[in-house]
C-alpha positions as CSV (number, residue, x, y, z in Angstrom):
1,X,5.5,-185.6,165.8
2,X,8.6,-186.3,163.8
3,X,9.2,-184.4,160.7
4,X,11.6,-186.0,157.6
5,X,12.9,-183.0,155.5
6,X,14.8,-184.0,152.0
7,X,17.3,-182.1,150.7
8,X,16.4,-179.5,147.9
9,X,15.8,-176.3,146.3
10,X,12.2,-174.7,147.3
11,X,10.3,-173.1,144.2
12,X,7.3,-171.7,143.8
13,X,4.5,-169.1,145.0
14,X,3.7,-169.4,148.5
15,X,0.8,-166.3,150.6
16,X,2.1,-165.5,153.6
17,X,-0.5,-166.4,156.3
18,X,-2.4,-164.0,158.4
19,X,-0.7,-162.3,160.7
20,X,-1.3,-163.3,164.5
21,X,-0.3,-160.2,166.1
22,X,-2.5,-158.1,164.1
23,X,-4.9,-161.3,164.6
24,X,-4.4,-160.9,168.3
25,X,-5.4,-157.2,168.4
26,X,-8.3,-157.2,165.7
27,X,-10.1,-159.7,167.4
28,X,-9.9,-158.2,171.1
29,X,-11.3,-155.0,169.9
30,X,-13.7,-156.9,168.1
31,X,-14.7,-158.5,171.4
32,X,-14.9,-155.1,173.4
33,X,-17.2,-153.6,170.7
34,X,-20.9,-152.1,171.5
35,X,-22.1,-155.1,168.8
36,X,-21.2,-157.7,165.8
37,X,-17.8,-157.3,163.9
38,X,-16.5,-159.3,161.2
39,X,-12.9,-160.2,160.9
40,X,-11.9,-161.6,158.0
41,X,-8.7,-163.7,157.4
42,X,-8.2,-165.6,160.6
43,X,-5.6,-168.7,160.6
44,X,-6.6,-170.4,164.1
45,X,-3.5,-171.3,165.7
46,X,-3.3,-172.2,169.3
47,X,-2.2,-168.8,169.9
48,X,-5.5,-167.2,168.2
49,X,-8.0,-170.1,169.4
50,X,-6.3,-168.7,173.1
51,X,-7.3,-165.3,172.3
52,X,-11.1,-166.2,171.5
53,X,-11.8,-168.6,174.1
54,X,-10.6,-165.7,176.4
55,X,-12.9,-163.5,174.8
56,X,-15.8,-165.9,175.1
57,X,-14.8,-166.4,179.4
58,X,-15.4,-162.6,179.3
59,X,-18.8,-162.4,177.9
60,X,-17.9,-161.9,174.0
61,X,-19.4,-164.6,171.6
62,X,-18.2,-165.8,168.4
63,X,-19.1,-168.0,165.4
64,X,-17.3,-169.3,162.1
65,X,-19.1,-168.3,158.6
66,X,-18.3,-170.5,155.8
67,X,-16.0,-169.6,153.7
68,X,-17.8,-167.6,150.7
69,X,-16.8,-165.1,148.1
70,X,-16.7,-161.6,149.7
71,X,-17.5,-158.5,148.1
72,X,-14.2,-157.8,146.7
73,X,-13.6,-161.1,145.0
74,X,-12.0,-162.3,148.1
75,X,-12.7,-166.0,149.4
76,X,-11.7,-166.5,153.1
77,X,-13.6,-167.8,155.7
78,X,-15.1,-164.8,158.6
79,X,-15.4,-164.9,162.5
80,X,-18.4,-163.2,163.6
81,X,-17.9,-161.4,166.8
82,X,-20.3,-160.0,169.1
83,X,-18.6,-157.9,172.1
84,X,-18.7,-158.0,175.3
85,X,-18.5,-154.9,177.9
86,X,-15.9,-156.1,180.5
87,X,-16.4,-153.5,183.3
88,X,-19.8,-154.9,183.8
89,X,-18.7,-159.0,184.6
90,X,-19.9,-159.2,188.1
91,X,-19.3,-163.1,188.4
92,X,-15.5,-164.9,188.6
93,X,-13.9,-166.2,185.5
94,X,-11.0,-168.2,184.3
95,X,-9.0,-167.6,181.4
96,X,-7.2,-170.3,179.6
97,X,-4.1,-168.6,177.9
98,X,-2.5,-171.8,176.3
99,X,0.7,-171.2,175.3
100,X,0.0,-167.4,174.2
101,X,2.1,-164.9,176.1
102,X,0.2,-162.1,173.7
103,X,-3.1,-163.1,175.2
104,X,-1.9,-163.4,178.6
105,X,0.0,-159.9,178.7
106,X,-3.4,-158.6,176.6
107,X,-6.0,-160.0,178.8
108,X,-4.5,-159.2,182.2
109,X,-6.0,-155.3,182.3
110,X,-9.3,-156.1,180.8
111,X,-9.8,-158.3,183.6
112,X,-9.2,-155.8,185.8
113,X,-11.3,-153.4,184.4
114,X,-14.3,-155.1,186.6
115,X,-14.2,-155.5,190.5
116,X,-15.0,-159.4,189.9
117,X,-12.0,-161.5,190.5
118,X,-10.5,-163.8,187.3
119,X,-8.1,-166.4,187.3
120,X,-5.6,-166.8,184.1
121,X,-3.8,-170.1,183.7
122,X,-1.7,-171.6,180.6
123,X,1.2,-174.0,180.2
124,X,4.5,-174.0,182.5
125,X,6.7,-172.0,180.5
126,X,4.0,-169.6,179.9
127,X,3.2,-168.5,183.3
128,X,7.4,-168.7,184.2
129,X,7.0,-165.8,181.4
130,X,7.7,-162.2,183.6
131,X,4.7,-160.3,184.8
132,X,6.7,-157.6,187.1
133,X,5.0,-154.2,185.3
134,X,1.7,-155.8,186.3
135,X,2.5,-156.8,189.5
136,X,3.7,-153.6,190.0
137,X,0.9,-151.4,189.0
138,X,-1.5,-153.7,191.0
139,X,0.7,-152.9,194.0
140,X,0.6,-149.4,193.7
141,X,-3.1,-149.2,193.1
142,X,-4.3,-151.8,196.1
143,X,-5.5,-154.6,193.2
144,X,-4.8,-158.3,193.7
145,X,-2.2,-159.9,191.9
146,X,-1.0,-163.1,192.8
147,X,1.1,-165.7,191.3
148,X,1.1,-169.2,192.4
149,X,0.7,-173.0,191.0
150,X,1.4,-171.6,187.2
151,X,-1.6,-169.4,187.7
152,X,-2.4,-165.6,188.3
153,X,-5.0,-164.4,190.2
154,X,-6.4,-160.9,189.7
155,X,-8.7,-158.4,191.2
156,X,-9.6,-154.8,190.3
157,X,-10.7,-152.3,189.4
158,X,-8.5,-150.8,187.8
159,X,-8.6,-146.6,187.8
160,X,-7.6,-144.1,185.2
161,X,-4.1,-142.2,185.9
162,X,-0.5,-142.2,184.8
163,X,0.9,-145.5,183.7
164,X,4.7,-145.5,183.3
165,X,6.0,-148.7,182.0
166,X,9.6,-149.2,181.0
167,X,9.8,-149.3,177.1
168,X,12.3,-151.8,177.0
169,X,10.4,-154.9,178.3
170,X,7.7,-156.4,175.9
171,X,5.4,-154.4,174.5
172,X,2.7,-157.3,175.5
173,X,2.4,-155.0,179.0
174,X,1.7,-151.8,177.0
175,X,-0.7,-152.5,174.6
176,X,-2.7,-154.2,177.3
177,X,-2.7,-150.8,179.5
178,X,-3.5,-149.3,175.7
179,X,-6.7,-151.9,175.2
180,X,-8.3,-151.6,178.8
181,X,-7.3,-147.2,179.2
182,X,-10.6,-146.2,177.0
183,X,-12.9,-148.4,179.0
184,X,-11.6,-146.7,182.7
185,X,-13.1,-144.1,184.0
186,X,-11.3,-140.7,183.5
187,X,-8.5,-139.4,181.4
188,X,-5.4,-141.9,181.4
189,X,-1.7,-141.5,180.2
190,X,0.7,-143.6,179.0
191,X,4.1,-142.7,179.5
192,X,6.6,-145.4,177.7
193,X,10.3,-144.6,179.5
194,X,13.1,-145.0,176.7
195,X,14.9,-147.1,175.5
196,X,11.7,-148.3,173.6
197,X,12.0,-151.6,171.5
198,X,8.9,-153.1,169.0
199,X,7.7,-150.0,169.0
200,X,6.0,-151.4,165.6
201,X,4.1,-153.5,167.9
202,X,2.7,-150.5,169.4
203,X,2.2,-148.9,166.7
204,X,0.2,-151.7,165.6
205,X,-1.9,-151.6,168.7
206,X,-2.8,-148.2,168.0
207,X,-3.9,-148.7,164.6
208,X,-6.1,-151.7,165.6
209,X,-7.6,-149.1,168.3
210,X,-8.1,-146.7,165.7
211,X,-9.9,-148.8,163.2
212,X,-12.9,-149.9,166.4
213,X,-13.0,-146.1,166.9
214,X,-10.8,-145.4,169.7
215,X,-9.3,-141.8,169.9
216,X,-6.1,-141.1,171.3
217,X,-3.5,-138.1,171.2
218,X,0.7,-138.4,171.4
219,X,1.9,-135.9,173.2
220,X,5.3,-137.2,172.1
221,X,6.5,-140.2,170.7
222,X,6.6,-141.8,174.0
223,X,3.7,-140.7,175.2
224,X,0.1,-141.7,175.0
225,X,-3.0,-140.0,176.2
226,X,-6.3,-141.7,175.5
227,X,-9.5,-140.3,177.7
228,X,-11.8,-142.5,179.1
229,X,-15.8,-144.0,179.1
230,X,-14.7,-144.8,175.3
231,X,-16.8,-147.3,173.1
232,X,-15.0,-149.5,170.6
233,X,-17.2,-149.7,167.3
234,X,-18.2,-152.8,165.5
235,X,-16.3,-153.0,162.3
236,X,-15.5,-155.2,159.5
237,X,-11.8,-155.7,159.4
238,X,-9.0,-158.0,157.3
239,X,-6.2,-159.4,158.8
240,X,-3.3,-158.3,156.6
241,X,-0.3,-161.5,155.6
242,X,2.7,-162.2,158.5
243,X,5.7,-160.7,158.0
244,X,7.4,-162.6,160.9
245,X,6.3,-166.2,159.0
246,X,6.9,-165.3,155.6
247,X,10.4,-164.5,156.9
248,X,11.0,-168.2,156.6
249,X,10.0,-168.5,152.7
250,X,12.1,-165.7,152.1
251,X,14.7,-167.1,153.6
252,X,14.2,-170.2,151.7
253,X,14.7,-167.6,148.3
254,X,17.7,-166.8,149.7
255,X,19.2,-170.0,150.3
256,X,19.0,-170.6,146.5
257,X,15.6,-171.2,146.0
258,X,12.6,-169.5,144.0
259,X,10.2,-168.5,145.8
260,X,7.7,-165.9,145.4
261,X,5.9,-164.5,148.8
262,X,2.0,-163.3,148.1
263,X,0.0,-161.6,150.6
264,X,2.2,-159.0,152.4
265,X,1.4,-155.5,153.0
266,X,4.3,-152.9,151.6
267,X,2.8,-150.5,153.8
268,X,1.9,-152.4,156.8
269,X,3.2,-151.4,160.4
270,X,5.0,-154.8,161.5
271,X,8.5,-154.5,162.4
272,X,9.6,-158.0,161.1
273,X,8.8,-156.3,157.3
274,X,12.9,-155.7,157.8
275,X,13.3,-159.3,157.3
276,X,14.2,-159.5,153.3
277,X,16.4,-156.0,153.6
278,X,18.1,-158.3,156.1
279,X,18.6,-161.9,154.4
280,X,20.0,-159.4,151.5
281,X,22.6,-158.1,153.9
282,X,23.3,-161.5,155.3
283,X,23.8,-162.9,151.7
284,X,26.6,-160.0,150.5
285,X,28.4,-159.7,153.7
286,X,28.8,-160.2,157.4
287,X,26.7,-157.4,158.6
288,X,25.9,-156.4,162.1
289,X,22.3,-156.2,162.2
290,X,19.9,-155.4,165.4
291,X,16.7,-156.7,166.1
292,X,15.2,-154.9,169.0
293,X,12.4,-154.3,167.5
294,X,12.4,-157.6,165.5
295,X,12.9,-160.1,167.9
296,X,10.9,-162.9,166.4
297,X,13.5,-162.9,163.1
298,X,16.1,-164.5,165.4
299,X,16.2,-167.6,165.0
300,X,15.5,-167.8,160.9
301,X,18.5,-165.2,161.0
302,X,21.0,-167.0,162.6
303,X,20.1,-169.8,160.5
304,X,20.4,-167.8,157.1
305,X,23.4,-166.3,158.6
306,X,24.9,-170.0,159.4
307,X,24.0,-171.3,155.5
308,X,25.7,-168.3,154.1
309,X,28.7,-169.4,155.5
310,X,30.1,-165.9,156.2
311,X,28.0,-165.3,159.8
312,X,27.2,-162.1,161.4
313,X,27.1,-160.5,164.3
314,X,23.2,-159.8,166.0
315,X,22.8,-156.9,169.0
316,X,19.4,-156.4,170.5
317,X,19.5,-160.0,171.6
318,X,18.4,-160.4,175.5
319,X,14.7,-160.3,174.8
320,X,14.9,-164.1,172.9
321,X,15.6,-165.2,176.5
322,X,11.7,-164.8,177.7
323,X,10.3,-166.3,174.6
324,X,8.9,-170.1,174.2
325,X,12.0,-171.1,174.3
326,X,15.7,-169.4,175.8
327,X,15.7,-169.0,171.4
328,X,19.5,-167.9,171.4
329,X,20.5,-170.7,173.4
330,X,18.3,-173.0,171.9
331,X,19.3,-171.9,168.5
332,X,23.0,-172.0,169.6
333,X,22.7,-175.5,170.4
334,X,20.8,-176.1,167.4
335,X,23.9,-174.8,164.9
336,X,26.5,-176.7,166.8
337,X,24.6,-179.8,165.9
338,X,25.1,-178.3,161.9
339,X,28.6,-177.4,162.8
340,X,28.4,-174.0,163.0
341,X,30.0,-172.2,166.3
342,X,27.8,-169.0,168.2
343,X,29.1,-166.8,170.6
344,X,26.3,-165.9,173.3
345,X,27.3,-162.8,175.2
346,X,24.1,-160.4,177.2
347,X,22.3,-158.9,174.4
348,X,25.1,-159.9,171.4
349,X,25.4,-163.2,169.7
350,X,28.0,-164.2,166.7
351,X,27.3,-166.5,164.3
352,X,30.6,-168.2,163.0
353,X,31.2,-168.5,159.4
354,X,32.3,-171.5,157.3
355,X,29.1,-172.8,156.0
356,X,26.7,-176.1,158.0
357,X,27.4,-179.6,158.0
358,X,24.7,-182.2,158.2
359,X,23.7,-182.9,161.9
360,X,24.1,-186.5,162.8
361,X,21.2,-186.8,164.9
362,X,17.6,-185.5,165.0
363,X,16.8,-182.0,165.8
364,X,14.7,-181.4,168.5
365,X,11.8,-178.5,168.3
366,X,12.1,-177.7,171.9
367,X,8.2,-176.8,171.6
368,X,9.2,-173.1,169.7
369,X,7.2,-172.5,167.0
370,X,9.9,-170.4,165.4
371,X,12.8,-173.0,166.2
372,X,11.0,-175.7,164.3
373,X,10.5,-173.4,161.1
374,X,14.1,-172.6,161.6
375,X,15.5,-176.4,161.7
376,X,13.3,-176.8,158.6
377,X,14.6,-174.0,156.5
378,X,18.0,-175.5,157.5
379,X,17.1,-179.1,156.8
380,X,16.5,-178.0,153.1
381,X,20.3,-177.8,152.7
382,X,21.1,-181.1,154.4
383,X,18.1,-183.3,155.1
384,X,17.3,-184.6,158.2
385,X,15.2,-185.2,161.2
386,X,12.7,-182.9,163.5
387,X,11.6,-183.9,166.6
388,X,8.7,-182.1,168.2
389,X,7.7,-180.4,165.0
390,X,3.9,-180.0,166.4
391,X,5.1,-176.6,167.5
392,X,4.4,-175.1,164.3
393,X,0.5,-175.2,165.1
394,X,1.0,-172.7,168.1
395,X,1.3,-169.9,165.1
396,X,1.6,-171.9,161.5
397,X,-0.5,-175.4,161.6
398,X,0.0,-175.7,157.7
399,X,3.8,-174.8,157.6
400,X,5.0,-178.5,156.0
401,X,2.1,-178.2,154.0
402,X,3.0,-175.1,152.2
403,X,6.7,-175.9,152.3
404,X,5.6,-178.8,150.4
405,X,4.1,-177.2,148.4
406,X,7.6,-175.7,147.0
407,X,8.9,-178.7,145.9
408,X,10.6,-179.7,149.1
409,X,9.8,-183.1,150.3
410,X,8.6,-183.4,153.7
411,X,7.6,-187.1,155.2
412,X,5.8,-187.7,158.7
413,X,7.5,-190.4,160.8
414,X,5.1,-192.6,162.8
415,X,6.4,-193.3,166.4
């Protein structure tokens, strides 16, 4: 799909969409509960339609409920989840993961909470994604784990005991250990080996775990003990707005717009909530700004820091490597098409000052969510061209909607 972006100011109210990750997360411990949960405020994504037809290969069923006015005034549509017990699958499965490395990192130990072998399978760059902290553990503990033709084959079961698992790789791996630890039989703990980065992400985990009833202790911040023969309970739960796609309309604000973001939580747990103390910093200086534990605010970052025209400098980088897309090179590439010269160096990138040009040829979406959203933001300042700009439905299908909704015009281009 091509996407034609005009030049202009964005103005306006926009709500931030639901937030997958807490999405991700509400709806797997929905689907492990003794019985029927309701999860209200689901956008279905590829990544999040992923995640449920996962849960329904498993054993866990789910229905849509029309959207209706809710008790609290609220009118969303609601998922209907009855769970499943995983340890009890006695038959083989396969597991379509899409394009969602959250679901594949996520559904890896609840398969092999049951002796019954499953097979989980997605697109190319998704199962290139690493998997070494699974491989490993399955080593140590005699489980199968096999890699071959983009798919991974599995066998348990899995046993309760010490998991140590670096804390600088994604947090994907942990809170998968964390989802599948209160279904094993036996005491298990958790030991995350600093550095740790998105620990937000965890955090988040945690919180989801503790809404369905799941107890666990912290003996310190990098360590969790959660005992096992644990039942998650049924719950009715809202998924709170995006930090991580709302970056992008706040961005927009930035860039001289007016726009207005609805639906975030001030209090919420996500890491990317950083993202407008950031832009602010990007529009009064050339800061230095890490995002370790914000990796997804890449590539709209090096974009506000391009249109800024002063740059910045960005540590906590080497993480955007295993990503949809390489998203510093890609994004590097992307601003030398606007002018604009990066520096790539292991975990540090520079973002040159002097302000964007208009690119002279399309941009290409590289099939990144995030990169598309990016080009757009920056197409508002120059008009142009996107190329691949279907990527947006892996996380935000109504992206060009809502960003016409600001007063931007956006046309679809036939092939």
């Amino acid at each position: 799909m091509k996407i034609k972006i005009n030049k202009g100011k964005a103005k306006g109210f926009v709500e931030a969409p639901p937030s997958k990750s807490m999405a991700h997360r509400l709806l797997i411990c929905a689907g492990l509960s003794d019985g029927i949960s309701e999860i209200k405020g689901i956008a279905e994504s590829q990544d999040i339609l992923a995640t449920l037809d996962c849960l329904r290969a498993l054993g866990a069923q789910w229905e849509r409920v029309p959207a209706r006015e809710q008790e609290d005034g609220d009118v969303q549509s609601v998922l209907k989840i009855k769970g499943t017990d995983v340890r009890n699958r006695t038959a083989p499965v396969s597991l379509n993961c899409r394009e969602s490395g959250s679901t594949l990192r996520f559904f890896v130990p609840l398969c092999l909470a049951s002796e019954a072998e499953a097979e989980l399978y997605g697109s190319e760059r998704l199962m290139e994604r690493p998997m070494e902290i699974y491989d490993k553990i399955c080593e140590d503990r005699g489980l199968v784990f096999e890699r071959s033709e983009g798919r991974l084959r599995v066998r348990g079961s899995l046993h309760a005991g010490v998991f140590k698992v670096a804390g600088n790789i994604s947090s994907q791996f942990i809170s998968g250990l964390l989802f599948a630890m209160p279904l094993l039989e036996g005491e298990s703990r958790l030991e995350i080996l600093p550095p740790v980065e998105s620990r937000s992400y965890i955090d988040m985990t945690l919180s989801a775990l503790q809404t369905f009833g799941i107890g666990f202790e912290r003996s310190d911040e990098n360590t969790i003990v959660i005992r096992g023969g644990q039942r998650y309970c049924p719950q009715r739960a809202k998924v709170e707005g995006d930090y991580s796609n709302a970056a992008f309309f706040q961005a927009l604000d930035m860039l001289g717009g007016d726009v207005q973001v609805g639906n975030l939580d001030e209090d919420s747990l996500q890491g990317d909530r950083v993202c407008s103390e950031m832009l602010a910093r990007l529009k009064s200086g050339r800061p230095e700004l890490d995002i370790s534990d914000c990796p997804d605010l890449g590539p709209i970052l090096f974009a506000a820091a391009a249109v800024t025209g002063k740059g910045a400098v960005f540590t906590g980088t080497k993480r955007l490597k295993i990503k949809e897309s390489d998203r510093g090179e890609v994004m590097a590439r992307v601003l030398d098409k606007f002018g604009v010269e990066v520096i790539m160096e292991e975990n540090r990138m520079v973002i040159g000052g002097g302000g964007i040009k208009t690119p002279k040829e399309p941009l290409y979406g590289f099939n990144d969510h995030r990169i598309v959203m990016s080009e757009a933001v920056l197409l508002t300042v120059t008009g142009g061209i996107i190329e691949g700009a279907e990527a947006v439905s892996k996380s935000f299908p109504d992206f060009f909607d809502k960003l016409a909704s600001l007063g931007i015009e956006v046309e679809k281009i036939e092939d």
